[in-house]
C-alpha positions, -999 to +999 in steps of 0.1 A: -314-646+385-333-673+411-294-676+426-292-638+430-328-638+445-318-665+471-284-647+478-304-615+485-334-631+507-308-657+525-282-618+536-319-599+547-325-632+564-292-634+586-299-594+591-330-603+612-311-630+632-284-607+642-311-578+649-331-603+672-297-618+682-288-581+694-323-574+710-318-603+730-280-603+738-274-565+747-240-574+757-226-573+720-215-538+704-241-529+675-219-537+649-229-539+606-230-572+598-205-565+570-178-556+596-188-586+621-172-620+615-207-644+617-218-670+611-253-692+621-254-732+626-290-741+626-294-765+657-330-774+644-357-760+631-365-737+660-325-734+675-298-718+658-262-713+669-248-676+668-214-672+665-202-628+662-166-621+666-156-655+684-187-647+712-210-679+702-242-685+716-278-701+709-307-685+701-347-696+696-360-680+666-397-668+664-420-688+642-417-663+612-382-665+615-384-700+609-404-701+581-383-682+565-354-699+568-373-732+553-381-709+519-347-702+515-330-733+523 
């Protein structure tokens, strides 16, 4: 159950990188992230690598972001 929990909270998390991701990089269709190929590389604890359909970049996440990603890692 703690596994499914984490599952859950670690998807809603990479759902708020790629909605500040795409608030920040306008360039990038608004795609689901079920249909985009993704994935994130945290850089540190503020940095994290974005990569969306082969288009990779680097993005600074906001505080809460960050401490969010520490509970679920």
């Amino acid at each position: 159950m703690k596994q499914a929990k984490l599952v859950l909270e670690k998807k809603q998390f990479h759902q708020q990188v790629y909605m500040h991701y795409y608030e920040h990089r306008r360039e990038l269709p608004w795609q689901d992230l079920i249909t985009a190929r993704y994935s994130f590389v945290r850089i540190d604890p503020y940095t994290i690598e974005v990569t969306i359909d082969g288009q990779k970049t680097w993005l600074s996440l906001p505080e809460e972001m960050v401490l969010c990603q520490n509970q679920i890692e």
